[in-house]
PDB file as gemmi writes it, atoms N, CA and C in Angstrom:
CRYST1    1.000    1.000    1.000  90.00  90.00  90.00 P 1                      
ATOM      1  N   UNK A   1     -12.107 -31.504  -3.586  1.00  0.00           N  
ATOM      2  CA  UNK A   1     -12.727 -30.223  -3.804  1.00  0.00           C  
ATOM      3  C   UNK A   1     -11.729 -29.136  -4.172  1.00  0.00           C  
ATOM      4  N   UNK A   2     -10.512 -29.453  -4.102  1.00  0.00           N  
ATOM      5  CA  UNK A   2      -9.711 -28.441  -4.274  1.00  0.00           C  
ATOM      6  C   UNK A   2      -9.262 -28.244  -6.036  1.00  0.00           C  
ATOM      7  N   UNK A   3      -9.301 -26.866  -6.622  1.00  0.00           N  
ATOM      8  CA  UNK A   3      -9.268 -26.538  -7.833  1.00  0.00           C  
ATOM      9  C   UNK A   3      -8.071 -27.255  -8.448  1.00  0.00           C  
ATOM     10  N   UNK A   4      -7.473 -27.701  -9.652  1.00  0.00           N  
ATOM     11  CA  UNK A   4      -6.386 -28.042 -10.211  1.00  0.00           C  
ATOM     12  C   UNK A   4      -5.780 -26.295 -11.155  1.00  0.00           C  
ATOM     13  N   UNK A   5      -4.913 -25.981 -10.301  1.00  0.00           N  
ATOM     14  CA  UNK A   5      -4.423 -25.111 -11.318  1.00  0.00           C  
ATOM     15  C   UNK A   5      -3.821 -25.523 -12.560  1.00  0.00           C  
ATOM     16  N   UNK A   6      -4.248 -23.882 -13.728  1.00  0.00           N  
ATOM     17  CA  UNK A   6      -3.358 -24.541 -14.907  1.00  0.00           C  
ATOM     18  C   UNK A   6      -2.202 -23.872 -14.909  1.00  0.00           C  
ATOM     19  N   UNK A   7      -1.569 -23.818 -16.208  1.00  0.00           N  
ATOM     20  CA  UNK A   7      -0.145 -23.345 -16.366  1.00  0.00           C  
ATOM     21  C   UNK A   7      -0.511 -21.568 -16.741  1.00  0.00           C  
ATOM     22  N   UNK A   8      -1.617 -21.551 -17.436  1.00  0.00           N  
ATOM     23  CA  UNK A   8      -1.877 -20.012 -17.516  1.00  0.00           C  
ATOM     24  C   UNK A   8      -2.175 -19.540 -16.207  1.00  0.00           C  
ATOM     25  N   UNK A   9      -2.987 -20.214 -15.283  1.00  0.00           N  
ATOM     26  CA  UNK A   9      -3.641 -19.876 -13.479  1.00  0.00           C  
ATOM     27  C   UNK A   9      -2.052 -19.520 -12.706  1.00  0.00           C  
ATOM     28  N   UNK A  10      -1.089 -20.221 -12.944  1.00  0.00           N  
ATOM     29  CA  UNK A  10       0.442 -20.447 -12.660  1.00  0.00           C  
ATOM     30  C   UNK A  10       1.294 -19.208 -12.800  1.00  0.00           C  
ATOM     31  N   UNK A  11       0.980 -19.151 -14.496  1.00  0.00           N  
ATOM     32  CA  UNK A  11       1.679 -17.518 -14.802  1.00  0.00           C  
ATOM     33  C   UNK A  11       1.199 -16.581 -14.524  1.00  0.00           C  
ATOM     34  N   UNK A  12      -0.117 -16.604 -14.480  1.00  0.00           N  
ATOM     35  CA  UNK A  12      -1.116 -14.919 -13.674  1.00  0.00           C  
ATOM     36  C   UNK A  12      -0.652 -14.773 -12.354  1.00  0.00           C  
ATOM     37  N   UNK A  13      -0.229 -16.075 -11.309  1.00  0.00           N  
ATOM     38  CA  UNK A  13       0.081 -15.408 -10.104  1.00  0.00           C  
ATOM     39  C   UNK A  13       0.986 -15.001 -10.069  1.00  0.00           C  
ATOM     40  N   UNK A  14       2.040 -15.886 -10.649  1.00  0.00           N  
ATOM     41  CA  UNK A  14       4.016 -15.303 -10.445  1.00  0.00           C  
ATOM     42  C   UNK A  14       3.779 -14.183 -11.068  1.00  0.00           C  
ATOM     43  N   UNK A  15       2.847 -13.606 -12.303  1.00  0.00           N  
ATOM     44  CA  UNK A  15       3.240 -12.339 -12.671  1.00  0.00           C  
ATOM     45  C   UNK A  15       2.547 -11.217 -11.858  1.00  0.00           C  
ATOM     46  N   UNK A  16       1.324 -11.501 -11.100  1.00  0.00           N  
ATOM     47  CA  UNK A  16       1.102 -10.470 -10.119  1.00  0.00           C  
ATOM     48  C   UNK A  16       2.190 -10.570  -8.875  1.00  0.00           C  
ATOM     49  N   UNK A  17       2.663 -11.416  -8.820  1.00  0.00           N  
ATOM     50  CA  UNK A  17       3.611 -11.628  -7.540  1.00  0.00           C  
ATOM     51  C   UNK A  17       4.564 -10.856  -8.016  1.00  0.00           C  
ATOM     52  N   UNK A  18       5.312 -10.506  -9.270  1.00  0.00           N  
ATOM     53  CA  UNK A  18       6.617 -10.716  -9.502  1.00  0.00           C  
ATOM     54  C   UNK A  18       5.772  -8.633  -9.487  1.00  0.00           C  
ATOM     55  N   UNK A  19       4.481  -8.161  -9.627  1.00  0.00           N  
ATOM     56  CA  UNK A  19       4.266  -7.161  -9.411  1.00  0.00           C  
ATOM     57  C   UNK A  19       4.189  -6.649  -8.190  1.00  0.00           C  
ATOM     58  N   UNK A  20       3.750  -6.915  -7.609  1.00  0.00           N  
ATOM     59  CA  UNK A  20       4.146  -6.868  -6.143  1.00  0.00           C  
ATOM     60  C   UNK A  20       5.334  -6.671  -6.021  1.00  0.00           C  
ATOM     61  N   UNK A  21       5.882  -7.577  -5.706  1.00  0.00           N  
ATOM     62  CA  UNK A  21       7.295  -7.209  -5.614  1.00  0.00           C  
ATOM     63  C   UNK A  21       8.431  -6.066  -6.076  1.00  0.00           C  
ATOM     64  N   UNK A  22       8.391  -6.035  -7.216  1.00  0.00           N  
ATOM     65  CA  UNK A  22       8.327  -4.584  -7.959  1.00  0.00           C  
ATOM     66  C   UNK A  22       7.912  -3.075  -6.953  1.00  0.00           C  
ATOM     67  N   UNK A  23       6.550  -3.291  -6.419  1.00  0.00           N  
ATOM     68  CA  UNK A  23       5.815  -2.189  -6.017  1.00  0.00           C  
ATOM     69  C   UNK A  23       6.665  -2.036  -4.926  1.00  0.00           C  
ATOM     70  N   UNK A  24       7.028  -3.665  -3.792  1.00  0.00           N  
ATOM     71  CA  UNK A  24       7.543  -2.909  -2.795  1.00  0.00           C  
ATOM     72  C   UNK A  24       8.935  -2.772  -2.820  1.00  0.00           C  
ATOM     73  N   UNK A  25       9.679  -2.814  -3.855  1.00  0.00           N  
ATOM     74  CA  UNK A  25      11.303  -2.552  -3.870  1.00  0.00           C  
ATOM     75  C   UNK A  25      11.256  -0.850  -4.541  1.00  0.00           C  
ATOM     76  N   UNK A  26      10.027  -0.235  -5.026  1.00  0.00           N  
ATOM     77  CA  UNK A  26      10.265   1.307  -5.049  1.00  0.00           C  
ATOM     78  C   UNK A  26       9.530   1.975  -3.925  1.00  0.00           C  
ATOM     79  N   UNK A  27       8.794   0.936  -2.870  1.00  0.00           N  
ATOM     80  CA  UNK A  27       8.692   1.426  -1.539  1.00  0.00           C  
ATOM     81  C   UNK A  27      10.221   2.145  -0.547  1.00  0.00           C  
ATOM     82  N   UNK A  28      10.462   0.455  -0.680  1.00  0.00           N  
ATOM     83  CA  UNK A  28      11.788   0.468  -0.111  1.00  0.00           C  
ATOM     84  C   UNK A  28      13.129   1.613  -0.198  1.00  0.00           C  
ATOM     85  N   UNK A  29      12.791   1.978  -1.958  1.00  0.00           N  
ATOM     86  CA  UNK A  29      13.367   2.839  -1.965  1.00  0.00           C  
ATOM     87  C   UNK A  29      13.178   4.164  -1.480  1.00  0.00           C  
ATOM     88  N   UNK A  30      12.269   4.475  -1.694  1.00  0.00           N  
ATOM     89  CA  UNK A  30      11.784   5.654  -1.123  1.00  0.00           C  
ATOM     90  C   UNK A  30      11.862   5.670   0.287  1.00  0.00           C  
ATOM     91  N   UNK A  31      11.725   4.852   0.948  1.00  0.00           N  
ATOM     92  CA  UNK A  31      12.028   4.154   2.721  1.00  0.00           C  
ATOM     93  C   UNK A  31      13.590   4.787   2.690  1.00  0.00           C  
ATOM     94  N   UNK A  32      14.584   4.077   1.950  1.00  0.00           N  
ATOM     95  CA  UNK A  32      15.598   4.519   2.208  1.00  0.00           C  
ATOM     96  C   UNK A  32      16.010   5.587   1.825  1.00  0.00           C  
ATOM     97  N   UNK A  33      15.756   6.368   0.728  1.00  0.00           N  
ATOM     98  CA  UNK A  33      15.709   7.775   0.683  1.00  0.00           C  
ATOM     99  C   UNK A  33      15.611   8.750   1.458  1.00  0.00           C  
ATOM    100  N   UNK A  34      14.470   8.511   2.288  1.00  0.00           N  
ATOM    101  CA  UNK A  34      13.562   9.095   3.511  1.00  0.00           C  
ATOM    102  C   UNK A  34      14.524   8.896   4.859  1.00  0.00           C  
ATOM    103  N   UNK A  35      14.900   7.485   4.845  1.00  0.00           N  
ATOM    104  CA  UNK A  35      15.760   7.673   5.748  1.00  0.00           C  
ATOM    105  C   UNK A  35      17.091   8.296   6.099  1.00  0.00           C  
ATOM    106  N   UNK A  36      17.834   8.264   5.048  1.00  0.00           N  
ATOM    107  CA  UNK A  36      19.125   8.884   4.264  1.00  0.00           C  
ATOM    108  C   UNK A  36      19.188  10.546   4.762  1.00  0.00           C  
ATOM    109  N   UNK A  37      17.682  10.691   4.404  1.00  0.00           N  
ATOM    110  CA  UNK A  37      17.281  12.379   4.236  1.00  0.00           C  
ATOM    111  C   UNK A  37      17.226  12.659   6.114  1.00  0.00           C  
ATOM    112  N   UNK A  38      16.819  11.810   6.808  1.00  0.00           N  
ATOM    113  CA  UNK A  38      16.570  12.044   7.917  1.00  0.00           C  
ATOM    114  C   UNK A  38      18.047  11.853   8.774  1.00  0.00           C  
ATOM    115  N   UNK A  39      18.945  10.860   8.381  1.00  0.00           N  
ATOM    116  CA  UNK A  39      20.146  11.122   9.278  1.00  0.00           C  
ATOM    117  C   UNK A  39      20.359  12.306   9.314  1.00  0.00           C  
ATOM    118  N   UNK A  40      20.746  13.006   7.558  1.00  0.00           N  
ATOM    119  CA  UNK A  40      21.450  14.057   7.469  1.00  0.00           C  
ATOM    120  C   UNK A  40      21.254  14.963   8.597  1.00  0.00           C  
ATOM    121  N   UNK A  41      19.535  14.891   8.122  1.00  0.00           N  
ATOM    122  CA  UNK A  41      19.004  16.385   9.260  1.00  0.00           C  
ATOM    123  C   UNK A  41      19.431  16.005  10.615  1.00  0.00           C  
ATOM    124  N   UNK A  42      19.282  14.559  11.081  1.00  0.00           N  
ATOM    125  CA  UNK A  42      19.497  14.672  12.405  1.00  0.00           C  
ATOM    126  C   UNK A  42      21.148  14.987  12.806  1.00  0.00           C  
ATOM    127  N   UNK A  43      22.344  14.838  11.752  1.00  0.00           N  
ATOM    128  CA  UNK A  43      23.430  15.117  12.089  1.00  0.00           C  
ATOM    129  C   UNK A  43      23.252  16.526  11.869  1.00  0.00           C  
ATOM    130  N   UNK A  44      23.314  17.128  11.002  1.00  0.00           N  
ATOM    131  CA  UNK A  44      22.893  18.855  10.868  1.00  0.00           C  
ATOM    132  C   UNK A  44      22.516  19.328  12.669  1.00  0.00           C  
ATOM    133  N   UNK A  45      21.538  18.472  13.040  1.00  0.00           N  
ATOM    134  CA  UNK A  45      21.151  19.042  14.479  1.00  0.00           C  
ATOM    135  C   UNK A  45      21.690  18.781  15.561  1.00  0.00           C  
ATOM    136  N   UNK A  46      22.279  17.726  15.590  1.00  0.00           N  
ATOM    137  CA  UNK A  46      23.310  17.271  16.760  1.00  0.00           C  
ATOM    138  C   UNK A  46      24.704  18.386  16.571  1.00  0.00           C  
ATOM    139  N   UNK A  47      24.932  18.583  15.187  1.00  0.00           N  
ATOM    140  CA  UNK A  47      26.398  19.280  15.299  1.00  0.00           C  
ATOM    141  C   UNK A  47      25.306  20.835  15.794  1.00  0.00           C  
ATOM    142  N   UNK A  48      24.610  21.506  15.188  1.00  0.00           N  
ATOM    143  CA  UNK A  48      24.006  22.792  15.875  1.00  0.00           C  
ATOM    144  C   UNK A  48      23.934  22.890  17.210  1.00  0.00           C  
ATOM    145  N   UNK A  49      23.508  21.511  18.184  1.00  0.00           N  
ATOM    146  CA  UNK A  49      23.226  21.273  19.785  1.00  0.00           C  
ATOM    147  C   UNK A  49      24.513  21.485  19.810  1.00  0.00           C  
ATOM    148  N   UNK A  50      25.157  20.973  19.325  1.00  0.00           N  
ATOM    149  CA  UNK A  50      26.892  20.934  20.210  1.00  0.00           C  
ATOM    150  C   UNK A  50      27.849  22.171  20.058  1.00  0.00           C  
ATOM    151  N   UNK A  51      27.194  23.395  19.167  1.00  0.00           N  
ATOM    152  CA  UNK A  51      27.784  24.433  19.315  1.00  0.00           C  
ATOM    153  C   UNK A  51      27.215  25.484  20.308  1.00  0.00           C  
ATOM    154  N   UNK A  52      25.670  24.594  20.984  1.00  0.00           N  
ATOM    155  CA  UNK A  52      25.223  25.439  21.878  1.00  0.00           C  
ATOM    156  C   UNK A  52      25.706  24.824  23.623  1.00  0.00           C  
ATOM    157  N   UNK A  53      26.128  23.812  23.359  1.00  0.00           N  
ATOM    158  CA  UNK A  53      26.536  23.523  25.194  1.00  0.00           C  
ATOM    159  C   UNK A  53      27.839  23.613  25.305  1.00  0.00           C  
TER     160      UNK A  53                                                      
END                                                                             
């Protein structure tokens, strides 16, 4: 009962896959962007705390 894929059924997935993939490596980036952006601030605020104690 199980379908026989073809070679076109083959290339439609790797090429939605290979989209996917794509989508989440400019996630990622933006992930690390975001994160990048967030040390800064949190060093910005640790050095501000430490000119107050």
């Amino acid at each position: 009962m199980s379908k026989q894929l073809t070679k076109s059924d083959l290339e439609q997935i790797i090429s939605l896959q290979q989209e996917s993939l794509q989508a989440m490596q400019k996630v990622l980036g933006s992930l690390r962007n975001q994160n990048e952006s967030l040390e800064r601030s949190n060093q910005k605020l640790r050095k501000r705390i430490s000119e107050y104690e």
